[in-house]
N, C-alpha and C positions, 0 to 999 in steps of 0.2 A: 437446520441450516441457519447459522448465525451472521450471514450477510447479505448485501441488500444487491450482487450483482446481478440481477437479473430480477430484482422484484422494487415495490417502489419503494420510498426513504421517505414514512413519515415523522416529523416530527413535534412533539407534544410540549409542553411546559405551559408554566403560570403565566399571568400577565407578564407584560418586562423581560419575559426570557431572553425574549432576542432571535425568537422563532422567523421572523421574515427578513430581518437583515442577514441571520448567518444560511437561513434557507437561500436568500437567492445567490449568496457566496457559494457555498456548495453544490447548488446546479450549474453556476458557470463553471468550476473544477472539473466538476462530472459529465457534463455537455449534457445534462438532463432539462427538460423544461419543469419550471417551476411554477406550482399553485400556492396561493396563497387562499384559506377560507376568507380570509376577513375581507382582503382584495376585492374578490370575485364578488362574493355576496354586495357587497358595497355598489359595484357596479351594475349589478341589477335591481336593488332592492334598497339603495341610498344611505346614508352613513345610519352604521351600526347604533349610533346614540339615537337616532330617532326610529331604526326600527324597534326597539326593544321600549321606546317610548308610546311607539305605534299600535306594536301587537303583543309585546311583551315576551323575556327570557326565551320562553319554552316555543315560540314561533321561529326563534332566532336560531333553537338548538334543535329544531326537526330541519329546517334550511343546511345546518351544517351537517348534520347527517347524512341529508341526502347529495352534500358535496362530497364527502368520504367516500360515502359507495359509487359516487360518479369517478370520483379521480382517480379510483383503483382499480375499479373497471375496464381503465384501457391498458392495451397492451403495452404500450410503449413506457419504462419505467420513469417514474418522475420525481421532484422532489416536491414533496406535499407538505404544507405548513398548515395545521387546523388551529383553531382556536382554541382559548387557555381550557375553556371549560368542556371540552368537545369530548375527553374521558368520563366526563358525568356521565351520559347517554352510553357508556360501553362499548358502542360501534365500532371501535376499532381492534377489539377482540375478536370481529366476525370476519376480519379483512387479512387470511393467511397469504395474500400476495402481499406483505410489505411486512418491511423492518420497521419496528415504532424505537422510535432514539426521545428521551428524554432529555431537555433542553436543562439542567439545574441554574436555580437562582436563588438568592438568600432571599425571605421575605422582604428585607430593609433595603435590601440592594432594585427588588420590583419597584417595591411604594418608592423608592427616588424616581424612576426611571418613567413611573407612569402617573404619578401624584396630580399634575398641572393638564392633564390631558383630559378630552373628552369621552374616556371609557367610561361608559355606562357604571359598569361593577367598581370603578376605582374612585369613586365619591365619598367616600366614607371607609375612613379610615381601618378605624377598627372592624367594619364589614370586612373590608378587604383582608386583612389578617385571619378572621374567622375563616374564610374563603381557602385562602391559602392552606390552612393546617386541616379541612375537610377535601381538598384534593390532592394532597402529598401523598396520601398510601392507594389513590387510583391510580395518580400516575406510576407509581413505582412498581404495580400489580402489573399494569397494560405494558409497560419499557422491556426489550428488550435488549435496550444500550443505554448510554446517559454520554454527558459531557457539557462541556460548557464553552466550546468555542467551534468554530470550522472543522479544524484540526481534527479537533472528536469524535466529529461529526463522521466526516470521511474517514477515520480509522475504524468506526463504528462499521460504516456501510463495508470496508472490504473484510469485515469480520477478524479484526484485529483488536488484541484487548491486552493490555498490560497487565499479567499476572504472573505466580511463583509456579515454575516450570510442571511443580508438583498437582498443581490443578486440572492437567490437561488427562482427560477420558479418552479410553479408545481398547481396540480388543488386542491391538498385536501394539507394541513397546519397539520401535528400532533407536539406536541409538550409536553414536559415533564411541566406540571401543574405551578412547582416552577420556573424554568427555564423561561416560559412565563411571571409568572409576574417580576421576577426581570430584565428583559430585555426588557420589552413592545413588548413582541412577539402576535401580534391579530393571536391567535391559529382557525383553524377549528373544533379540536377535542384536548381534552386535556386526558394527561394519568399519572398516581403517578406517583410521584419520584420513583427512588431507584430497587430495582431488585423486587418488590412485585409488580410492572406493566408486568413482563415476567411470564405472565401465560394465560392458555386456555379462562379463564372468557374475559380478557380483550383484547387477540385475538378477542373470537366472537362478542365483545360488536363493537370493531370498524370493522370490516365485516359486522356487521350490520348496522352499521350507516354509512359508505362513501356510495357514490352512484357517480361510475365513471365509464366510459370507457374504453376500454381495454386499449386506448391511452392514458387514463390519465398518472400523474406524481404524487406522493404524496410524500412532502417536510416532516423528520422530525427534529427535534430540540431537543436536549437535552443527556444527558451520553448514553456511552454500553446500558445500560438496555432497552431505549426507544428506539433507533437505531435497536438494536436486535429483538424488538417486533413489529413494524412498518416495518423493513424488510423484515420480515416473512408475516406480513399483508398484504404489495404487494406482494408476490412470490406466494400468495396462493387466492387473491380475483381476481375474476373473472380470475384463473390461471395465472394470471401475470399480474402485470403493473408495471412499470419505477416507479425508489425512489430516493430520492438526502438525506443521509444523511447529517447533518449538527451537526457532533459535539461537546457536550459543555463543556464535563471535558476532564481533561490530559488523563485518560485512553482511551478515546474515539477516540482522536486526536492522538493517539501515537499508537493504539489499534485497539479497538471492531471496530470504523466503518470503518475499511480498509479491502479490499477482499473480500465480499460478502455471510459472513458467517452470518446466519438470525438463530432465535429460540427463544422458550422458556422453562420454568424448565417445571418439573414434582416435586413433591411430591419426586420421588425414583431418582429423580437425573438432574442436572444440562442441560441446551441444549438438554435435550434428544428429542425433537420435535423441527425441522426447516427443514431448505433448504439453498441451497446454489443459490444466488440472487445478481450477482452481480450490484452495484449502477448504475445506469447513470453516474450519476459523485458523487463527494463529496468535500463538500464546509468546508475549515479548515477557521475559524475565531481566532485566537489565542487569540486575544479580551477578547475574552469571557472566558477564564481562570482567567482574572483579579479579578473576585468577587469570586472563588473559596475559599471555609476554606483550612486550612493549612492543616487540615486531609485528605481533597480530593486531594491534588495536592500531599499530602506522597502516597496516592494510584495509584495514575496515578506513580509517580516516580519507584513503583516496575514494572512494566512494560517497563520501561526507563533501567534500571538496567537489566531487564531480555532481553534486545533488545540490549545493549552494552555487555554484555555476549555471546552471541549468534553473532555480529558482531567481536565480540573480541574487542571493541573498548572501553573508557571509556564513553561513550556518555552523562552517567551524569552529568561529565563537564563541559559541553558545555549550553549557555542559554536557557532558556526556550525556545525561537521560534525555535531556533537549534535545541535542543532535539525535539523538535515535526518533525521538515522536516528532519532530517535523519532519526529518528525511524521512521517515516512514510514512506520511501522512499526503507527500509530495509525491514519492514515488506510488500509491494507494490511488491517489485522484486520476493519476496518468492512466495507471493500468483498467480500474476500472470506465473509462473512458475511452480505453480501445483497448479489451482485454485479449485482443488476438493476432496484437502485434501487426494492424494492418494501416497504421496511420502515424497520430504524436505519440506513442510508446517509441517507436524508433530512437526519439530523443537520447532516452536513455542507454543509448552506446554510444555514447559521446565518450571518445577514447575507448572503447574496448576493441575497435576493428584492431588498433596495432597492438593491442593488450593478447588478444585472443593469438595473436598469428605467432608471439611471441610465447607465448604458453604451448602454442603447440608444436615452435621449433624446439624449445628445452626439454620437451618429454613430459611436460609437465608439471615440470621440476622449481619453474619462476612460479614464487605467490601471486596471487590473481592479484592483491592489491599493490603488488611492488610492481606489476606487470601495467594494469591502469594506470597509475603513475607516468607511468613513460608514457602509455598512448594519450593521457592529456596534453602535457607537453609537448606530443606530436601536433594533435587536432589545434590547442591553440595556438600554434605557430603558423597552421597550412589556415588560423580563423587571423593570424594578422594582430594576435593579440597580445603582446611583449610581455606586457605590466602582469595580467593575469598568468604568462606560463612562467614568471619571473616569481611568482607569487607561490605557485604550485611547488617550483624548487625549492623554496627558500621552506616548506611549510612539509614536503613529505620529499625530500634530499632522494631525488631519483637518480639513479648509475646506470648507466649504460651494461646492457649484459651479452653474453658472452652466448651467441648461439648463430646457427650456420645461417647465413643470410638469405640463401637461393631458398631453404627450407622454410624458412618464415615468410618466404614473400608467396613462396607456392601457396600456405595458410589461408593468408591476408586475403588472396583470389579465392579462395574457395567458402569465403565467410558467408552467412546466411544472408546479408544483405546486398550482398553483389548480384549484377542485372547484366547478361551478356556478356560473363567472364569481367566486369571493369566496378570496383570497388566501389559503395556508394557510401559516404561519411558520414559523421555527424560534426558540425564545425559551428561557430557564435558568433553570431552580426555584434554581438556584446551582449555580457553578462544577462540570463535571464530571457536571450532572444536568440534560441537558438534556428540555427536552416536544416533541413533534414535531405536525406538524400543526394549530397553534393558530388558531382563527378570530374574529377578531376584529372590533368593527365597524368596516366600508370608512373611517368618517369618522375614527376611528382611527389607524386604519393611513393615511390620506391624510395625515391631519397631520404624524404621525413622519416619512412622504415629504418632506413639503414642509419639514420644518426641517431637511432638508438638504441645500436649494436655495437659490441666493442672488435 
């Protein structure tokens, strides 16, 4: 298991890392509470420079030991910040409830950071550097993630790691048909492109043809559609086995395969059969965007827009591999922080209540990201917000499309987040602040639907 949802987030590095400022950044994302050794100890036991002056080093590193196995102890997951030298002592090899994320820092870059302070260890220069290069291959031993900002952090904890697609282990290979041959992907089992592979037929088809072990792992390849249908595949054959998403358009990589939301459509409507499964890990190849059409990577980009909306940030921006590791690192904090879809995850369908009704009056036939599109436009109009849905057109050129309107609105009512038959929204006080749950009247909300219908 290569993530921390369910278990705690320690994190380790040298002096200077940066261990207690990005640790308590990342327990506010995560809504975890945060410990810090150096903290704690301090407030029972008085500033560090005069314990280690008092009782010396090896006083100070049985204190922090016995904070490790205190903080991991409890049930409730947290985010642990221990001290630089706290892999000296091993202890946190003995602690298999937590993910250890390595904090990296150039040695020049620590001694700036910590030179003028009153760290006991950071007095003497060249000690310090000695120090340094006698605990660089502990920590790397004890890590089983690294990074150097928030960001990393949290992609770390949802078991999320940027590598060549070619990396990813597992017993059974699925892969999206297209996808496989334009990459030389040697598939185990292959499934159409597109959202017409998210359906019951081709659930049972590959339930019937893996033949795995509980323990297996089954790798797949390819957009949202394949991801969503193969993760469902694992959640449900033989009641569970381990999946490594791996995927291959922007919306996948910025989106569907983050947080462990698994399904497929129905006839009367979108998602409406799944489970919630989250990955073992998940393997980003950014790679693999390069042979994307321009029309896929305009659908992945509503997603990018709808994830800088909701950050408040302008995250479009920013380059391509940007935009995928901060939308992925945004949408990561969310999920892991109500992995069950019973709180602020909701945020993130902001715009898909009129995206989804509208995919499900075309057949399925409108791209999900050409589809978002329009329900942003929608939502920021019923949010009051000109400039921003003025922003969205001018940046992903949304058209009104062409589908029976009584059938999209029946959708719209039947979406997962409606409460007594009547639609509940997602809409933004502004950028970055959004409201969840918004109820608004049907004739309302029917209108915003229908302006954007032709």
């Amino acid at each position: 298991m290569a993530h921390a949802l369910d278990r705690h987030l320690v994190l380790i590095g040298f002096m200077g890392a940066g261990k207690s400022t990005i640790g308590a950044e990342v327990a506010e994302r995560l809504g975890r509470p945060f410990r810090d050794v150096d903290r704690e100890i301090e407030g029972t036991h008085g500033p560090i420079w005069e314990l280690f002056e008092r009782e010396g080093e090896a006083a100070f590193r049985e204190l922090e030991t016995a904070f490790v196995k205190d903080a991991c102890a409890v049930r409730e997951p947290a985010v642990v910040a221990v001290g630089g030298g706290a892999v000296e002592t091993r202890s946190l090899l003995e602690e298999p409830g937590a993910l250890v994320v390595l904090l990296d820092v150039d040695v020049d870059t620590a001694w700036r950071r910590v030179r003028r302070s009153r760290r006991p260890l950071a007095r003497d220069e060249s000690e310090f550097r000695k120090r340094y290069e006698l605990r660089r291959p502990l920590y790397e031993s004890v890590a089983q993630a690294r990074g150097t900002d928030a960001d990393d952090v949290v992609l770390a904890a949802a078991g999320l790691r940027f590598a060549s697609h070619r990396e990813a282990r597992g017993d059974a290979l699925v892969a999206d048909e297209h996808v496989a041959e334009l990459h030389g992907i040697d598939a185990t089992h292959l499934v159409p492109a597109g959202e017409s592979a998210k359906t019951i037929v081709e659930a049972e088809r590959l339930w019937r043809a893996l033949q795995l072990e509980r323990s297996a792992t089954v790798v797949t390849v390819g957009g949202g559609s394949t991801t969503d249908l193969v993760g469902f595949v694992a959640a449900t054959y033989v009641r569970g086995v381990d999946w490594t998403p791996v995927p291959s358009t922007l919306v996948g990589q910025v989106d569907a395969a983050i947080g462990g939301k698994t399904g497929v459509d129905l006839p009367e409507g979108k998602n409406l059969v799944g489970a919630f499964h989250w990955p073992a890990e998940t393997i980003v190849d950014t790679s693999l965007l390069e042979t994307l059409p321009e029309d896929e990577l305009l659908n992945g980009a509503a997603e990018v827009v709808k994830t800088g909306l909701l950050a408040g940030e302008p995250l479009w921006e920013l380059s391509l591999p940007e935009q995928v590791r901060r939308c992925a690192a945004f949408k990561a904090a969310i999920c892991l922080r109500d992995p069950f879809d019973r709180g602020v995850r909701a945020q993130l369908n902001l715009g898909h209540t009129f995206a989804h009704a509208l995919e499900v009056a075309s057949g399925f036939a409108i791209p999900h990201g050409r589809a978002v599109t329009l329900g942003l436009t929608a939502a920021l109009r019923l949010s009051e917000l000109e400039d921003e849905a003025a922003m969205v057109e001018e940046l992903l050129q949304p058209e009104p499309v062409h589908v029976d309107r009584d059938a999209a609105w029946a959708a719209l009512l039947r979406d997962k987040k409606a409460v007594d038959g009547r639609p509940r929204l997602v809409l933004l006080d502004e950028p970055g602040r959004p409201r969840l749950g918004v109820d608004l009247e049907p004739a309302v909300v029917r209108g915003a639907l229908d302006a954007l219908i032709q």
